[in-house]
N, C-alpha and C positions, 0 to 999 in steps of 0.2 A: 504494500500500500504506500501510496505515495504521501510527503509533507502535505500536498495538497489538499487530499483526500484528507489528512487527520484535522487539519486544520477547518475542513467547512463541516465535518462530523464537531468538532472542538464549540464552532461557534454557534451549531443549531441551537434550539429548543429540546434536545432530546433529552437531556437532565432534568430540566426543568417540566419540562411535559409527566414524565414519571414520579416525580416529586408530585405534580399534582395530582396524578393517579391513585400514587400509595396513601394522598389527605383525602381522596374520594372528592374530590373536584375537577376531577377530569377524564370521561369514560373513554377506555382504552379494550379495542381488544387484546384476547393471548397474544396473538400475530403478533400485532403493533407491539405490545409489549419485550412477546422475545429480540424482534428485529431492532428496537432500541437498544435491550441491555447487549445484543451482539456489535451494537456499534457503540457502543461505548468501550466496549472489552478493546475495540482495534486503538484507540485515542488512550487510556488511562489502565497505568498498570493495576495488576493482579496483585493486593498488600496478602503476606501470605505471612504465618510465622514460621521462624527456622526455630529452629531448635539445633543446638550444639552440645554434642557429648564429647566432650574431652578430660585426660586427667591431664593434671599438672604437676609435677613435680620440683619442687620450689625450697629454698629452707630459706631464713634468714634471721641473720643474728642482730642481735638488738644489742651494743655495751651501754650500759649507763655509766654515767664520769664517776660512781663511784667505784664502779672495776676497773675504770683507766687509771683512777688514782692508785688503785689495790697497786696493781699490776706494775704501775709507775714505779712506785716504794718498793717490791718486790724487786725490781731491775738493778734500781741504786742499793739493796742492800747487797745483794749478789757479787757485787761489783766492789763492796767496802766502805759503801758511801761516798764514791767518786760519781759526778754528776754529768762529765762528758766523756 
């Protein structure tokens, strides 16, 4: 189908006309009715859900500054309390 084509289906009445069919202000038959929503289906995508199954395999470490500090104290005592 061509830009064309989507474009003069885009700007009809055809949304609009089934909108007032579905409030019951506008008698429509089946016909009409299916040949609308088939043109609408070529102009306006299919919203669908996905669904994703995946595992993830992740870890991650958290230090809080008072294990930098442990760990810090820890290094200089090792060392003799030399500090570079």
């Amino acid at each position: 189908m061509s830009d064309e084509h989507r474009i003069k289906i885009g700007n009809s009445n055809i949304l609009n006309n089934l909108i007032k069919h579905a409030d019951g202000k506008l008698d429509m038959s089946s016909t009409q009715v299916q040949v609308g929503l088939g043109l609408l289906k070529k102009v306006m995508p299919d919203l669908q859900a996905i669904t994703l199954d995946a595992k993830i395999d992740a870890s991650i470490t958290i230090e809080s500054p008072k294990d930098k500090l442990s760990g810090f104290l820890d290094d200089i005592a090792k060392r003799g309390g030399e500090t570079s």
